[in-house]
N, C-alpha and C positions, 0 to 999 in steps of 0.2 A: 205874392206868396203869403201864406200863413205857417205859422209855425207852431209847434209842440216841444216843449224843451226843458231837462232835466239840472236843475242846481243840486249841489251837494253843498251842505251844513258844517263845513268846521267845529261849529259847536256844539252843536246837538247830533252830530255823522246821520243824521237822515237827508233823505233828496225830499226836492218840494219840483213838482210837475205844474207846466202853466203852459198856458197859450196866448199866441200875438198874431200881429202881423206887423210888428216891427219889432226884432229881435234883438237889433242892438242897442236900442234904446229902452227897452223894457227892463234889460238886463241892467243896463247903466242905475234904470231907476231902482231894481232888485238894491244893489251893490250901494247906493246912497240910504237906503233907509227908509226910499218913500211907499213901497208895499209891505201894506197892514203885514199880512202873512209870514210876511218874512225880516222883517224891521227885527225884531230881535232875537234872530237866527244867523247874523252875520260874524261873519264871512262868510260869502257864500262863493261857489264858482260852477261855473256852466260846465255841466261833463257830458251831455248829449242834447242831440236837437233832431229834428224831421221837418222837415218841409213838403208841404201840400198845396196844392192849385186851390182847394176849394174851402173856405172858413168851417162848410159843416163837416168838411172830412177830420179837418185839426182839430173841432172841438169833439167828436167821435170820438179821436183816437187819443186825447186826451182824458176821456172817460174811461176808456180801457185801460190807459196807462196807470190811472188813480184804483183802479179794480183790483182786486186779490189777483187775476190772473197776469191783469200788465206788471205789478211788482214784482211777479214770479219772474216773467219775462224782462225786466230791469235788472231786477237782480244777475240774471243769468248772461245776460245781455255786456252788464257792465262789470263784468266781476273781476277784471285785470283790472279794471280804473279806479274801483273802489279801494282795491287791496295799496296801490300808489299813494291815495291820498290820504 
């Protein structure tokens, strides 16, 4: 499986969208400090994911997700989970 999947920022209340094909382990690495991108944006926490068969579909749809239109679509997607945290 591959995955596409959404953290939310504690600190800065923005999400950061990535892709894998190990989840729990990417995350783990998020949450330690070892991705550039996000190393000083923590605490972060996982507030959505998708799962796909195929690497090009996750990284696709991780292109749309980073697009004006997938944040549209986050936004609207996640707007009880944002208001939560």
């Amino acid at each position: 499986m591959h995955y596409v999947y959404v953290l939310f920022s504690n600190k800065d209340k923005k999400l950061y969208t990535g892709s894998t094909s190990n989840l729990v382990e990417r995350i783990k690495r998020h949450k330690r400090g070892l991705i550039r991108a996000t190393k000083y944006r923590r605490p972060l926490k996982l507030i959505y994911y998708e799962a796909c068969l195929s690497r090009k579909d996750s990284m696709r749809r991780e292109i749309y997700l980073k697009s004006a239109w997938g944040k549209k679509y986050l936004k609207n997607r996640l707007k009880d989970t944002v208001k939560i945290i």
